[in-house]
VEXDREN-2710 file (C-alpha; in Angstrom, 1 decimal):
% VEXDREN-2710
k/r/px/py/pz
1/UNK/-13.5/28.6/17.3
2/UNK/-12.6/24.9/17.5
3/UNK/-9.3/23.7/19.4
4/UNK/-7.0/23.3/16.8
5/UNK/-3.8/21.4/18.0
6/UNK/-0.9/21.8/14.9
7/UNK/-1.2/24.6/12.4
8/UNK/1.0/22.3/9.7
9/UNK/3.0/25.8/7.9
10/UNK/4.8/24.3/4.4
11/UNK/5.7/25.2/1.2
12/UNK/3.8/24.2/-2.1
13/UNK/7.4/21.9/-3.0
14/UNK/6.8/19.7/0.4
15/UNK/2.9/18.9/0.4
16/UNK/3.5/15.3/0.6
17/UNK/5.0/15.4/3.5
18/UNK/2.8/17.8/5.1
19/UNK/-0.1/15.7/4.4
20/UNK/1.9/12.4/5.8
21/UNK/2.8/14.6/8.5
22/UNK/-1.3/15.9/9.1
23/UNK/-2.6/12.7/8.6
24/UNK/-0.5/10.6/11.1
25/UNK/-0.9/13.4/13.8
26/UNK/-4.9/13.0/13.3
27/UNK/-4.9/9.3/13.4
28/UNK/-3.2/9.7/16.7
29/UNK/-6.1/11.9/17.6
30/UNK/-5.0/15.8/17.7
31/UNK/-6.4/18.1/15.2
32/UNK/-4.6/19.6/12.2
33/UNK/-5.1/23.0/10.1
34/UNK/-3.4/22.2/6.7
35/UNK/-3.9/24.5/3.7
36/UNK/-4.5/21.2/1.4
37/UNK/-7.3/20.0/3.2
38/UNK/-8.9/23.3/5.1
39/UNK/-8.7/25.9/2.9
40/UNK/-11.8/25.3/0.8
41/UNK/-13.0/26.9/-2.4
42/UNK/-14.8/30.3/-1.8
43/UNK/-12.7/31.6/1.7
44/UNK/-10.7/33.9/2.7
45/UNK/-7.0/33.2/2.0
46/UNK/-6.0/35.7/4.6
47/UNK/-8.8/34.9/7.2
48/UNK/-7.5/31.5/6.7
49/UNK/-3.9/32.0/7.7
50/UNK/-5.0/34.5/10.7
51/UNK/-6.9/31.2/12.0
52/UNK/-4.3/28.8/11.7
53/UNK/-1.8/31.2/13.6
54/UNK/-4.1/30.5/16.1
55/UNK/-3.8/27.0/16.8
56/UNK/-2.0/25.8/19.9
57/UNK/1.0/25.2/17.8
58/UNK/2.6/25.5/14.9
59/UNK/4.4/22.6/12.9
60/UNK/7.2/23.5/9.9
61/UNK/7.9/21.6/7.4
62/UNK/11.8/22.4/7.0
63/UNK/13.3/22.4/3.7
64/UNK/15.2/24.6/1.5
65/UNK/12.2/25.8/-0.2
66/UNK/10.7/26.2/3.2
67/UNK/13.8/28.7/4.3
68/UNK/13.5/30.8/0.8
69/UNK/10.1/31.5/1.2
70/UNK/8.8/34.8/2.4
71/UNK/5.1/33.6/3.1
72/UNK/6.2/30.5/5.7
73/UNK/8.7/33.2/7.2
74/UNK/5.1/35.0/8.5
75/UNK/3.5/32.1/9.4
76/UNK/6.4/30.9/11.8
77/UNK/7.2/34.5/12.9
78/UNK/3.7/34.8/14.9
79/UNK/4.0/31.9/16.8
80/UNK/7.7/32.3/17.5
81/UNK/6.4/36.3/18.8
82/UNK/3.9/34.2/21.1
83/UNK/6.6/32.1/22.7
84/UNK/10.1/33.5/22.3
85/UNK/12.0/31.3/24.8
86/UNK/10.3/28.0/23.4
87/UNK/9.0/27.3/27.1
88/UNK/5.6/26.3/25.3
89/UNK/6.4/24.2/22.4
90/UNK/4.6/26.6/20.3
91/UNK/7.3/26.1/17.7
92/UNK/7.4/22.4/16.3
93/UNK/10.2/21.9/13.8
94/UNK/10.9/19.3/11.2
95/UNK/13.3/18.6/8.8
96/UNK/12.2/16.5/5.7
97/UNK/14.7/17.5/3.2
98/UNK/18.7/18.5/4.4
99/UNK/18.7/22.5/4.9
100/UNK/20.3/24.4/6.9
101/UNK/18.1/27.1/9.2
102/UNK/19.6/30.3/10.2
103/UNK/18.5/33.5/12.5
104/UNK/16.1/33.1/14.8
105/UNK/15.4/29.2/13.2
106/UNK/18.4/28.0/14.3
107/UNK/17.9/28.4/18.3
108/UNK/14.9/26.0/17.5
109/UNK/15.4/22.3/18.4
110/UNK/13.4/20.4/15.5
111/UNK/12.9/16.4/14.5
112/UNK/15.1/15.5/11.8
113/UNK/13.3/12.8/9.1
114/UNK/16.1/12.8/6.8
115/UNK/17.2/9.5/5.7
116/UNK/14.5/8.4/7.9
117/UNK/12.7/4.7/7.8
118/UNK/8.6/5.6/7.9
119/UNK/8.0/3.5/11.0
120/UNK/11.1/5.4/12.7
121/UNK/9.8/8.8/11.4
122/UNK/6.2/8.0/12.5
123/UNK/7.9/6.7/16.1
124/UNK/9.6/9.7/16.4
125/UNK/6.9/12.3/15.5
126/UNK/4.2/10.5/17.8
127/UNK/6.6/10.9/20.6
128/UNK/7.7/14.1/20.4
129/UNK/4.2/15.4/19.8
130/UNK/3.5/14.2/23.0
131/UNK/6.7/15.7/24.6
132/UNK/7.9/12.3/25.7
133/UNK/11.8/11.9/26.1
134/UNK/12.9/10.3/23.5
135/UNK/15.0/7.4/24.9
136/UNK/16.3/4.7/22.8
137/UNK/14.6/0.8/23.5
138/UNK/18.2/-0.7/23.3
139/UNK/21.0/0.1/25.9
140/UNK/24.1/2.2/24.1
141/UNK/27.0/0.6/24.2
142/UNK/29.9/0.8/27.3
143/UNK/32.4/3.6/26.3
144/UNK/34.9/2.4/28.3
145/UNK/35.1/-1.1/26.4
146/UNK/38.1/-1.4/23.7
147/UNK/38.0/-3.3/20.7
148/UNK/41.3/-5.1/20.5
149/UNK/42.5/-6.1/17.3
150/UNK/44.5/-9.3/17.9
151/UNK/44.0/-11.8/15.4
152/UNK/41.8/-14.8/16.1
153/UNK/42.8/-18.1/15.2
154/UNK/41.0/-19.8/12.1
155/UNK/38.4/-22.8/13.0
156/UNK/39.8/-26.3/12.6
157/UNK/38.4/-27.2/9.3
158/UNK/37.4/-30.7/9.9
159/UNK/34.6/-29.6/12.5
160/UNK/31.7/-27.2/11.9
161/UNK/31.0/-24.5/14.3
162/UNK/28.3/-24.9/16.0
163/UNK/26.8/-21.3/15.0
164/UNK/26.8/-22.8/11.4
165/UNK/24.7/-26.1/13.4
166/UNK/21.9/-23.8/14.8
167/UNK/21.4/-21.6/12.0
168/UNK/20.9/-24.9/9.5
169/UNK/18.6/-26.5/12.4
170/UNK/16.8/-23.2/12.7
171/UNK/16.1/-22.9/8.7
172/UNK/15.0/-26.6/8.5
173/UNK/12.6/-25.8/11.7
174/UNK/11.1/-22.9/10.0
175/UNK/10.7/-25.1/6.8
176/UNK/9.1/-27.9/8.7
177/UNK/6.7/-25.1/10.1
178/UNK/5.8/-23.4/6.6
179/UNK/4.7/-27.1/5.2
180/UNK/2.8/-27.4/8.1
181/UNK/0.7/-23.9/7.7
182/UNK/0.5/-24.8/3.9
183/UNK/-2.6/-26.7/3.3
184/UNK/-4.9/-23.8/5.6
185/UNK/-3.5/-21.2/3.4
186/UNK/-4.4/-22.9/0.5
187/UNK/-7.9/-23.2/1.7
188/UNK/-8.0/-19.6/2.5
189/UNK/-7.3/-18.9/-1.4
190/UNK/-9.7/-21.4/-2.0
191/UNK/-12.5/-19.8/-0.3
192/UNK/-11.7/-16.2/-1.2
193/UNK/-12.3/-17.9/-4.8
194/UNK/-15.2/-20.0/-4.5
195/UNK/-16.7/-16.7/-3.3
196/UNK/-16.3/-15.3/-7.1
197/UNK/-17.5/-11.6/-8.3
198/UNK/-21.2/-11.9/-8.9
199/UNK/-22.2/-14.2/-12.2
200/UNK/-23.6/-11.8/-14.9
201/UNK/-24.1/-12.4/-18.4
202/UNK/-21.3/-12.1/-20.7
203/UNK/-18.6/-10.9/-18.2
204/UNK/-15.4/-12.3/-17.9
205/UNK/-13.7/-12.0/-14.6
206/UNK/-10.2/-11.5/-13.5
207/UNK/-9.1/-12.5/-10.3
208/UNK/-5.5/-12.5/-7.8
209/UNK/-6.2/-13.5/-4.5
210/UNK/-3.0/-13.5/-1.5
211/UNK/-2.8/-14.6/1.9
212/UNK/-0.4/-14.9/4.6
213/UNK/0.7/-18.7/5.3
214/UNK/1.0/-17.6/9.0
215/UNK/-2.6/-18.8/10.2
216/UNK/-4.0/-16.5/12.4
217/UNK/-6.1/-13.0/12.3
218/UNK/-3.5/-10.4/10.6
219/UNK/-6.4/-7.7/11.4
220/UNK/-8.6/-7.2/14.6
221/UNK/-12.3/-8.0/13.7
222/UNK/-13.4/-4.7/15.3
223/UNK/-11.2/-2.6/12.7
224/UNK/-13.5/-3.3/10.0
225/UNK/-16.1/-1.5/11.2
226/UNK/-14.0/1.4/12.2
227/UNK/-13.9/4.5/9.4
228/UNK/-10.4/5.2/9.8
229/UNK/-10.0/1.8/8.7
230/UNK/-11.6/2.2/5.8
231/UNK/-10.5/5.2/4.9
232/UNK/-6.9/3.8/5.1
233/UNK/-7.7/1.1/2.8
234/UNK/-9.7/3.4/0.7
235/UNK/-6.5/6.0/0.3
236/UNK/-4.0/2.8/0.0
237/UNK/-6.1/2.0/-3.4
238/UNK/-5.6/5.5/-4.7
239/UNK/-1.9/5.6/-5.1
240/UNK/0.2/4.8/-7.9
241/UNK/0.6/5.9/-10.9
242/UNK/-1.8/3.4/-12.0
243/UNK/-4.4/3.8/-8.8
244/UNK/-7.1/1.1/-8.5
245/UNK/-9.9/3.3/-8.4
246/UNK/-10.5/6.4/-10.4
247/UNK/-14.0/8.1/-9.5
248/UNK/-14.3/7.7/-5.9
249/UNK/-18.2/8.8/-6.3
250/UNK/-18.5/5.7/-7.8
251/UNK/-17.3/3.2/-4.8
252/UNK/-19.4/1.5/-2.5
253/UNK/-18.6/-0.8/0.4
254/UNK/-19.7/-3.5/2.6
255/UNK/-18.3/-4.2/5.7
256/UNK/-18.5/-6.8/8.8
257/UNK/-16.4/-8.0/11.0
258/UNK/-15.1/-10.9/8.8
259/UNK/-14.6/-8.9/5.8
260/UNK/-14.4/-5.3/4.1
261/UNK/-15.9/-5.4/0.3
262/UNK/-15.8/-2.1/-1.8
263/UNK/-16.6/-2.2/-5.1
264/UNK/-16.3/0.3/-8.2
265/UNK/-19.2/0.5/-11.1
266/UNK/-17.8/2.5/-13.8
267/UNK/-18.3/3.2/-17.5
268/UNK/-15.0/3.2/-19.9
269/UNK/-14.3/2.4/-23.3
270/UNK/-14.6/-0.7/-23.3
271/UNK/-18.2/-0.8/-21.7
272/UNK/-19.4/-0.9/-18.3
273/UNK/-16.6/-1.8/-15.9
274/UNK/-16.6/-3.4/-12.5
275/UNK/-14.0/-4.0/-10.1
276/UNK/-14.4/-5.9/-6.6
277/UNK/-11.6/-5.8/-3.4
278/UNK/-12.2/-8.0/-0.8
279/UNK/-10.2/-8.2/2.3
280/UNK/-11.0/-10.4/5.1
281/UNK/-9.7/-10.7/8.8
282/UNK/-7.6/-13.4/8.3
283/UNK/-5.6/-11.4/5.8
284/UNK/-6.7/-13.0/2.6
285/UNK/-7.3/-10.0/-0.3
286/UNK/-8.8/-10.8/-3.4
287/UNK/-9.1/-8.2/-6.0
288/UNK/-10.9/-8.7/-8.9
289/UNK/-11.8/-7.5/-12.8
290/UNK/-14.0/-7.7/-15.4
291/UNK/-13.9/-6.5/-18.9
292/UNK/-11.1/-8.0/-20.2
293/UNK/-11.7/-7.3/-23.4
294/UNK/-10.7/-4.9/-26.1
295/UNK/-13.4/-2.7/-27.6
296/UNK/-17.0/-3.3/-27.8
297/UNK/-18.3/-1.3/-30.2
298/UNK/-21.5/-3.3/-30.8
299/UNK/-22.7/-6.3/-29.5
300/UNK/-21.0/-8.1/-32.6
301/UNK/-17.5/-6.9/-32.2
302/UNK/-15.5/-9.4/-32.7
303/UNK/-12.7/-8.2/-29.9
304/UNK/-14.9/-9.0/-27.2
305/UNK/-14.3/-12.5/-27.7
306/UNK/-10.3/-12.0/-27.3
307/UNK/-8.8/-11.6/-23.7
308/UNK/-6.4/-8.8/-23.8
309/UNK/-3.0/-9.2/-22.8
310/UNK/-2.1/-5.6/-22.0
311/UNK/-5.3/-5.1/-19.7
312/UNK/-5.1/-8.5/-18.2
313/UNK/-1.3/-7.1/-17.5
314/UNK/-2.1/-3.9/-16.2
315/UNK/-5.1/-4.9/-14.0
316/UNK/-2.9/-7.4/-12.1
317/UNK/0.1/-4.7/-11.8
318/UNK/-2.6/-2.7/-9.7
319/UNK/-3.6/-5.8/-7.4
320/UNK/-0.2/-6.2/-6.7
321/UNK/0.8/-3.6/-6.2
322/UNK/-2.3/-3.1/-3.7
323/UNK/-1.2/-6.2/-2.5
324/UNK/2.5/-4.8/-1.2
325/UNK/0.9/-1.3/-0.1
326/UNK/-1.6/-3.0/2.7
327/UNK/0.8/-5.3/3.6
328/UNK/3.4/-2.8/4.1
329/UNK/0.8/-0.2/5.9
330/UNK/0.0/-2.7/8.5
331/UNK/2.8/-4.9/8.8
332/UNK/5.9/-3.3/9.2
333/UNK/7.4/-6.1/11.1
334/UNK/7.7/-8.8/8.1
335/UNK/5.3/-11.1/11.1
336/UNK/3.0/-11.9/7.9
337/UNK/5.5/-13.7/5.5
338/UNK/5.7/-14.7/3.1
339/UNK/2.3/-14.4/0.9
340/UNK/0.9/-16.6/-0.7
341/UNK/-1.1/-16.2/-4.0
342/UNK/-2.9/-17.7/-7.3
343/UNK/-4.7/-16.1/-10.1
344/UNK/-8.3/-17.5/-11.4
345/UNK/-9.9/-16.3/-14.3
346/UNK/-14.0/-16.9/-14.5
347/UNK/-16.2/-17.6/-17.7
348/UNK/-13.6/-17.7/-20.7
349/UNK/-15.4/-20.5/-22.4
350/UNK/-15.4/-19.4/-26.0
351/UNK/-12.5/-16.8/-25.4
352/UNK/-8.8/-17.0/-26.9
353/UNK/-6.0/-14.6/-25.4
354/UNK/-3.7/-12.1/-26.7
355/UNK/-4.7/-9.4/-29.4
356/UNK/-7.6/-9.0/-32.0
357/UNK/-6.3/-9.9/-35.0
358/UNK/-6.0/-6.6/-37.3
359/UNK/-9.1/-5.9/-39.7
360/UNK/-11.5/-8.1/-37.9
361/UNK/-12.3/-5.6/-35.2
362/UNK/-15.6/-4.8/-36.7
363/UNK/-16.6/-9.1/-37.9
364/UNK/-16.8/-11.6/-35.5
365/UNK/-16.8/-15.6/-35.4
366/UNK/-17.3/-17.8/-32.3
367/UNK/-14.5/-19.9/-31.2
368/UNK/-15.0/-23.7/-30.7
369/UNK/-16.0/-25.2/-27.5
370/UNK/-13.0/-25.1/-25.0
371/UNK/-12.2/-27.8/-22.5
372/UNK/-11.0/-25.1/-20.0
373/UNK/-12.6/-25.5/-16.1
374/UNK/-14.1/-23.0/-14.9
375/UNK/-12.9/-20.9/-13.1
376/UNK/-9.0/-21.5/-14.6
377/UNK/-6.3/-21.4/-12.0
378/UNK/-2.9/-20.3/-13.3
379/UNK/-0.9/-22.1/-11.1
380/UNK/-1.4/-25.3/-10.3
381/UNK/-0.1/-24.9/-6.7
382/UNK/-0.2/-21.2/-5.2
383/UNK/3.0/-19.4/-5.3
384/UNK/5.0/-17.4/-2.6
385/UNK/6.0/-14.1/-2.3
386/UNK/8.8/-13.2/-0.2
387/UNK/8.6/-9.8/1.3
388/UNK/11.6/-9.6/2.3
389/UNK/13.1/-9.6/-0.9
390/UNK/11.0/-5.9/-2.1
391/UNK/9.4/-8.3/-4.8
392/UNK/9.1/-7.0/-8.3
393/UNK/5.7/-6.6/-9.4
394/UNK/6.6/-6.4/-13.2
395/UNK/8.3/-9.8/-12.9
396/UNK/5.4/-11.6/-11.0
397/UNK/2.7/-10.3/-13.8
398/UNK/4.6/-11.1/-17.0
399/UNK/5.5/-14.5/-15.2
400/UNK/1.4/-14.9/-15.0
401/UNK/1.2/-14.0/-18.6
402/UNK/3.5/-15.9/-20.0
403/UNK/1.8/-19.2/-17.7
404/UNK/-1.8/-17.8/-18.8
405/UNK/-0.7/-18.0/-22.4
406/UNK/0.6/-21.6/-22.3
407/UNK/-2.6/-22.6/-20.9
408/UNK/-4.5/-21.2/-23.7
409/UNK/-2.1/-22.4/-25.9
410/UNK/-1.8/-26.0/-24.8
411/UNK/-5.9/-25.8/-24.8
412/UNK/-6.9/-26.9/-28.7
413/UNK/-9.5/-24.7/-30.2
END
């Protein structure tokens, strides 16, 4: 039998963190037995449980659901029989949701996540894993100091303090520096956009492409050709309500050092659909769309020739969003900020956007030649997102849409 390092013991109500919980302790390299993942279709439920009682220890998930159940009360009680005394660690406790663990339970010292940041959670579960002390980086404070409450006297208000001096130099400096930074990151949008989805016959493309203004790597080369990677980024486009990709069978990838491309091939009602995420080194993503259209019915439907509104809407909620779950995965410490980003759209020549009008779905007429370039930018210079400020993706896509409309409104037909 293989070495298996954390039997992860939960209850159905708590999956989601056992699976955060699995899936950090494995990227930090021990192995994980977790019901979710190892129990496959066609085994033995009980032979199951008898192997994962066998792993070197065993993690809980604490909760009240945990507490009440009487299956995690067996999986617990067999390691607790193997190390009574806790000399071994065989017990590994946490608490995810407030609950209050009684009986034999409650002589267990366990890791408390509530109200817990996930970098501080994922700090803290790393380092007890590896039975480290867990010392604090900053120095507590001196008990013996007292904080006297005499009252200090106002500033003379014909000078300025010279806190209020540095922090007004300090915001000028950092504006000096972004201005600097500004015309590579516009280049890096640039490129990610001259390097356009592949040009096939009667397909639109949709396109929002982001990038740091800081201008160095945000990733090491050598990650993109590492598979945990990839499966990061790969997991990071599944979540949502709304995930990026649907039918995982259908994604395929392409990877170097300079950039990871996975693509998605799929068919839907509205034809054969394609979407395209690139994300390069330098920290520039572009995610892209096609099939902007309506319905295509036959190859005379008249909707095809209409840019919808609600799908253009929807497909750039899911970039991003994307957009705030990499950035968030990988830099926790705001060092990337803020993002800058643009929109293109590719081949619209003969298109008009907003809705089919009603009854016409099934006749079709071409519109007149359009002056638009090709590709159209929405914004005429990129705009920023501040991270910061937990941007609202709602309010940066109907900001798009309502600047994508004017353009095809100030265009004449």
């Amino acid at each position: 039998m293989e070495n298996i390092d954390f039997f992860i013991s939960y209850n159905k109500a708590d999956r989601g963190w056992a699976e955060w919980i699995a899936w950090e302790l494995e990227e930090a390299g021990y192995k994980c037995y977790i019901q979710a993942w190892d129990f496959i279709t066609g085994s033995n439920f009980v032979h199951e449980m008898q192997k994962g009682t066998r792993a070197n220890r065993t993690l809980l998930v604490l909760s009240p659901d945990y507490l009440t159940s009487k299956f995690t009360q067996a999986e617990w009680y067999a390691a607790f029989a193997q190390d009574p005394t806790g000399e071994d660690r065989k017990v590994f406790a946490i608490k995810v949701r407030e609950c209050h663990p009684e009986g034999l339970l409650s002589s267990i010292i366990w890791l408390n996540f509530v109200g817990l940041s996930k970098n501080e959670a994922q700090k803290l579960l790393l380092t007890s894993a590896k039975g480290e002390r867990i010392k604090p980086e900053l120095p507590p404070p001196f008990p013996g100091e007292v904080e006297h409450s005499v009252p200090q006297e106002p500033p003379f208000p014909g000078t300025v303090s010279p806190k209020t001096v540095n922090l007004e130099q300090t915001a000028d400096s950092n504006n000096e520096k972004l201005k600097l930074l500004l015309p590579s990151a516009k280049q890096r949008l640039a490129t990610a956009v001259s390097e356009r989805p592949p040009n096939e016959m009667g397909k639109i493309w949709l396109q929002l492409v982001s990038t740091p203004l800081k201008n160095e790597e945000a990733f090491d080369p050598n990650l993109f050709l590492d598979q945990k990677f990839l499966r990061k980024i790969v997991q990071l486009t599944r979540q949502g309500e709304s995930p990026l990709f649907d039918d995982m069978s259908a994604v395929s990838n392409k990877v170097n050092k300079s950039n990871l491309i996975i693509t998605q091939t799929q068919e839907g009602n509205r034809g054969k659909e394609y979407i395209r995420l690139v994300l390069y080194n330098n920290g520039t993503l572009s995610v892209s769309f096609s099939k902007l259209h309506q319905i295509e019915n036959t190859s005379y439907s008249f909707s095809r020739y209409y840019i919808d509104q609600d799908i253009v809407y929807t497909n750039l909620v899911q970039a991003f969003k994307l957009n705030e779950l990499i950035w968030s995965e990988f830099d926790t410490n705001l060092e990337f900020n803020p993002i800058l980003y643009n929109i293109a759209f590719f081949d619209i020549e003969g298109h008009r956007f907003g809705k089919t009008p009603a009854g016409q779905v099934t006749s079709y007429s071409f519109p007149t030649r359009r002056n638009l370039s090709n590709p159209v930018i929405v914004y005429e210079e990129p705009r920023t997102i501040d991270r910061r400020q937990s941007p609202n993706v709602e309010n940066l896509t109907s900001h798009a849409i309502t600047r994508l409309s004017l353009i095809f409104k100030e265009d004449s037909y």
